[in-house]
PAGU-57004 format. One line per field, with one value per residue (C-alpha): x, y, z; residue in three letters; residue number from 1; chain. Coordinates in Angstrom, 1 decimal, padded with zeros to 4 digits. Each point is the difference from the previous one (the first is absolute). Example, Ala and Ser with C-alpha at 12.3 -4.5 7.8 and 13.67 -1.06 7.14 Angstrom:
BEGIN
xx [012.3,001.4]
yy [-004.5,003.4]
zz [007.8,-000.7]
type [ALA,SER]
seq [1,2]
mol [A,A]
END
This chain:
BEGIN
xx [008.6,002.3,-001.0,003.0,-000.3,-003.6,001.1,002.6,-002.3,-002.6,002.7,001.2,-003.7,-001.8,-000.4,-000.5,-002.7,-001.8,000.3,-002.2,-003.8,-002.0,002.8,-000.5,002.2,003.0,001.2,002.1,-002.6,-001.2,-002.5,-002.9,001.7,002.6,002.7,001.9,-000.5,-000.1,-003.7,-001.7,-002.9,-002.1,-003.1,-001.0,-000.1,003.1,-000.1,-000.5,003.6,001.7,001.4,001.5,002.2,003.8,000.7,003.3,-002.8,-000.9,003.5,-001.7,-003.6,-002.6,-003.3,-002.3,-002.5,-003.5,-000.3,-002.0,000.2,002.8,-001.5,001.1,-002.2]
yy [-012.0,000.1,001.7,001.5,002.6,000.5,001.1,002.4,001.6,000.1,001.8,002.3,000.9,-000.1,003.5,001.4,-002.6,000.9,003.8,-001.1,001.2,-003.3,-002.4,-001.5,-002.9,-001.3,-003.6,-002.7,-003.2,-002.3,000.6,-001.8,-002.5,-000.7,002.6,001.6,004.4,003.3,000.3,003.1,000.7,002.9,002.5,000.4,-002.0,-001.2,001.9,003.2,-000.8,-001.5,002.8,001.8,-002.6,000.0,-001.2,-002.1,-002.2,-002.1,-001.7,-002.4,-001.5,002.0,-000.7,003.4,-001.3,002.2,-000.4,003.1,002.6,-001.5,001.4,-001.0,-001.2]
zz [-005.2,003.0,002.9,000.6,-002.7,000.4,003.9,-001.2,-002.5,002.9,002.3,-002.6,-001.5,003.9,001.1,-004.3,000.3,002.7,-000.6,-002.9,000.7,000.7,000.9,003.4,000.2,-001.6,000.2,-001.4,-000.7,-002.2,-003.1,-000.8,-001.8,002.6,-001.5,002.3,-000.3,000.9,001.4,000.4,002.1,-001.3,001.6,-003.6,-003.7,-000.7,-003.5,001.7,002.0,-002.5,-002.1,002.9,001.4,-000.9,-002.8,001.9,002.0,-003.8,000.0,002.0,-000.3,001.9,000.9,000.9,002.7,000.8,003.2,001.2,002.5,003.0,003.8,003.0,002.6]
type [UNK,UNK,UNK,UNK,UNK,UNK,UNK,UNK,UNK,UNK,UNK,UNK,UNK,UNK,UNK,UNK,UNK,UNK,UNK,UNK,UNK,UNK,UNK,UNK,UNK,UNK,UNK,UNK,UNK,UNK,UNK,UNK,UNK,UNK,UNK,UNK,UNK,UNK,UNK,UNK,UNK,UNK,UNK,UNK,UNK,UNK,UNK,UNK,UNK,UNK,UNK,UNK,UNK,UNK,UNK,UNK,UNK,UNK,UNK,UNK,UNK,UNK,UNK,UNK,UNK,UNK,UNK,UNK,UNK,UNK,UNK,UNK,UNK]
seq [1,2,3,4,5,6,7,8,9,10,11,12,13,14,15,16,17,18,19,20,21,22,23,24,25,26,27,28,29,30,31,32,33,34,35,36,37,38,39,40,41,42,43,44,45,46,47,48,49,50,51,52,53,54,55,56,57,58,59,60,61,62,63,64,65,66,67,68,69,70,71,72,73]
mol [A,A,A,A,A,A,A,A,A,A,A,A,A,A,A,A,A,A,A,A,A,A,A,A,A,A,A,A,A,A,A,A,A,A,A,A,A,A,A,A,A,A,A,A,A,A,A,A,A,A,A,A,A,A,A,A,A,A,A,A,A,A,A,A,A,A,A,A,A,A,A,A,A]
END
């Protein structure tokens, strides 16, 4: 997948993703098997997130990341 379009989705989607409750980060990266995607760092399960993200964001491949609670120190 090109980049490109996954960084337009991200631009477009950004700020209706992390209005979502339990979204702390949003990112363009690489999966786990080297694919380039939408990643999305969560506060809770990924299932628990998943249904309330917009629906535009799936055009692209997209990869929901727990990564806990985000503080700053």
């Amino acid at each position: 997948m090109d980049t490109t379009a996954i960084e337009k989705i991200r631009a477009r989607f950004e700020a209706d993703i992390l209005a979502v409750k339990g979204v702390v980060s949003v990112a363009v990266g690489l999966s786990a098997n080297g694919e380039a995607c939408l990643q999305i760092g969560t506060q809770h399960a990924p299932d628990l997130v998943s249904p309330h993200l917009p629906e535009g964001i799936f055009q692209v491949p997209v990869e929901l990341i727990h990564i806990g609670k985000v503080e700053a120190q």
